[in-house]
C-alpha positions as CSV (number, residue, x, y, z in Angstrom):
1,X,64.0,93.6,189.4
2,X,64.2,97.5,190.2
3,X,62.0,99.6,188.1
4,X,64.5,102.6,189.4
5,X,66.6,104.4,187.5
6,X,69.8,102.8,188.0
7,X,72.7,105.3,189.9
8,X,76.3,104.5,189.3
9,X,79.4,106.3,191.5
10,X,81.4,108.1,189.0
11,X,84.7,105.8,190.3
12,X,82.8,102.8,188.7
13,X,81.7,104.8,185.6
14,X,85.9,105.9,185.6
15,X,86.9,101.9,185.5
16,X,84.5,101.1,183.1
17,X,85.9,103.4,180.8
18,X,89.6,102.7,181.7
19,X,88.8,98.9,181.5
20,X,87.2,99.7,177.7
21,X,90.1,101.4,176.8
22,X,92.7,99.6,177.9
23,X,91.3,96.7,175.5
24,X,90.4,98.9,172.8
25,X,93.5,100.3,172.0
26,X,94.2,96.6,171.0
27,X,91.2,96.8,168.7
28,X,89.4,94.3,171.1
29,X,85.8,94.3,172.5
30,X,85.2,94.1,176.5
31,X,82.9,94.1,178.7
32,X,81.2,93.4,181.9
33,X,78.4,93.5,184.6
34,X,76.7,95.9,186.8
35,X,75.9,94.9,190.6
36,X,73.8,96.6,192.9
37,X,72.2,94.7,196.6
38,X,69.2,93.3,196.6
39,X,66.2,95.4,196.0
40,X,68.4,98.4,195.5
41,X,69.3,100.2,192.2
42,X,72.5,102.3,193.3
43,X,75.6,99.8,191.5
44,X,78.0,98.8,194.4
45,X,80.2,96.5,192.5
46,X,81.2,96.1,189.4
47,X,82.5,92.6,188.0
48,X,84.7,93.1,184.5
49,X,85.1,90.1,181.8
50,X,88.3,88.4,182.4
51,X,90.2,85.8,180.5
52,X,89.5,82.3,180.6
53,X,86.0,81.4,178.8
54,X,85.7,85.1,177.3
55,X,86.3,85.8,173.8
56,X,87.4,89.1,172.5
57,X,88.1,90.2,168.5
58,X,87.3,94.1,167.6
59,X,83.9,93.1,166.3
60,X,82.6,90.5,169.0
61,X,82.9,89.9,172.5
62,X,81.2,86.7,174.1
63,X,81.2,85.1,177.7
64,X,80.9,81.6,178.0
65,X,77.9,80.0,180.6
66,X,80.8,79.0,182.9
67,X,82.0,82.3,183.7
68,X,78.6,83.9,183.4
69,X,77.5,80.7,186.0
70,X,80.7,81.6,188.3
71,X,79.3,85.3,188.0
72,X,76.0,84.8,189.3
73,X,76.8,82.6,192.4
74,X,79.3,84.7,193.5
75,X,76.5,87.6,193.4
76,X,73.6,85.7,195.2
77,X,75.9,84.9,197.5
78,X,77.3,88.6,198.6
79,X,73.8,89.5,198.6
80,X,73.9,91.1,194.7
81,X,71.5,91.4,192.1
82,X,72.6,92.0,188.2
83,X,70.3,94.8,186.9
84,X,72.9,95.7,184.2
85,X,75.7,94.7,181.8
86,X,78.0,96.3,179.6
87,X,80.2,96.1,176.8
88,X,81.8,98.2,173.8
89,X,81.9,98.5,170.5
90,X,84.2,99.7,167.9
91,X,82.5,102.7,166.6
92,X,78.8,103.2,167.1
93,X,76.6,101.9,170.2
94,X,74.1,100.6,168.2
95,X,72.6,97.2,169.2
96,X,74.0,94.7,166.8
97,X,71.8,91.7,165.6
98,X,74.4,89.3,168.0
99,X,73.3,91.4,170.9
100,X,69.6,91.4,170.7
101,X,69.9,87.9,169.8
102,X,72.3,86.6,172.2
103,X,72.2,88.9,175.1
104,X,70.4,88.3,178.1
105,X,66.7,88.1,177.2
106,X,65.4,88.5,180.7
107,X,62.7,90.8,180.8
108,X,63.7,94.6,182.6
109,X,67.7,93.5,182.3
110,X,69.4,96.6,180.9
111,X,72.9,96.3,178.4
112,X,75.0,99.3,177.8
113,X,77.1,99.9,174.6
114,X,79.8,102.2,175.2
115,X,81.4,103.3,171.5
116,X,84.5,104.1,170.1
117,X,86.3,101.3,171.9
118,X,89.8,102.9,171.8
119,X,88.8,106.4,173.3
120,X,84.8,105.9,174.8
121,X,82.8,108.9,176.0
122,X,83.5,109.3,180.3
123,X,79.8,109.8,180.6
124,X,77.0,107.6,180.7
125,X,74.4,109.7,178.9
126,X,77.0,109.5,176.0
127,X,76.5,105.2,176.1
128,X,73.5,104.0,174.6
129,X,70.9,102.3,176.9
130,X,68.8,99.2,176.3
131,X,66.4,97.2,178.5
132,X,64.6,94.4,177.3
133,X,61.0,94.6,177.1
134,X,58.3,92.7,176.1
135,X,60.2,90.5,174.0
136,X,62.5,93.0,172.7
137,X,65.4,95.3,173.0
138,X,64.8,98.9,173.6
139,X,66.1,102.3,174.2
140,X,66.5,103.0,178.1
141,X,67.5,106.0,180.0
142,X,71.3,106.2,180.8
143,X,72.0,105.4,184.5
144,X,72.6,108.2,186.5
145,X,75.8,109.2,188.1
146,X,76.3,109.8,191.9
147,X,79.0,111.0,194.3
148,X,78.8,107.5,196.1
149,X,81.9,104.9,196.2
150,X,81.8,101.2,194.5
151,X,82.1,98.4,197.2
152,X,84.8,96.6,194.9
153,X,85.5,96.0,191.5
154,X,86.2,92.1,190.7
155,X,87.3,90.2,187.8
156,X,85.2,87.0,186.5
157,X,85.5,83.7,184.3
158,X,85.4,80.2,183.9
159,X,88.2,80.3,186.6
160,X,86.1,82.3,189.2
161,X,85.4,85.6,191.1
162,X,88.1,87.4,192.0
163,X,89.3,91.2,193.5
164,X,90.9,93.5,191.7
């Protein structure tokens, strides 16, 4: 992996937000994945949670191995890496004791809580920032954002990968 400071275009940060939103107002936690090139640290795409295989409630959010397999084919195929994922939470971004234990636990993978699932803040510094290291979870720098555009945004599950 990267050890850069990962760089996302404001139009991803935007959908991220809009996609949080959108499922927040229905008290439900969402969530998704970051994807830069190979090598590279500057997110190109962004691939957002969709139905079948993901379970949402307003205190828990979960993606089965299916979609998360689908996912991760789909990227090594287009020439992607995943450096980062997301989700949100109802009210604080704390890491939950679900997420450090069943998040990814790959060493130098980052995960982003965005709060206040109904109305979350439009800037990453205002998400908190995790990378797991050395066998645990913590704080990370937010990503920074840049005037670049996003290659796409697709929608992933147990289904497939798809555009949005």
């Amino acid at each position: 992996m990267s050890s850069s400071r990962l760089s996302i275009p404001l139009e991803g940060v935007e959908a991220v937000v809009r996609e949080t939103s959108q499922y927040g107002m229905s008290c439900l936690e969402t969530g998704g994945f970051f994807l830069a090139h190979s090598g590279e640290s500057i997110i190109s795409s962004i691939a957002m949670a969709g139905n079948t295989g993901v379970s949402r409630h307003h205190n828990f959010f979960q993606i089965s191995a299916s979609a998360i397999d689908r996912l991760f084919v789909y990227a090594d195929a287009a020439g992607y890496w995943i450096p980062a994922q997301f989700h949100s939470h109802r009210f604080t971004a704390d890491m939950s004791l679900v997420d450090e234990d069943h998040g990814f636990r790959a060493e130098d993978f980052i995960s982003t809580i965005l709060p206040h699932y109904n109305k979350p803040p439009n800037h990453p510094e205002n998400w908190t920032w995790w990378k797991f290291s050395g066998g645990s979870w913590v704080t990370s720098q937010s990503a920074m954002l840049y005037n670049g555009c996003l290659e796409c945004i697709v929608e992933f599950d147990e289904d497939g990968v798809r555009d949005r």
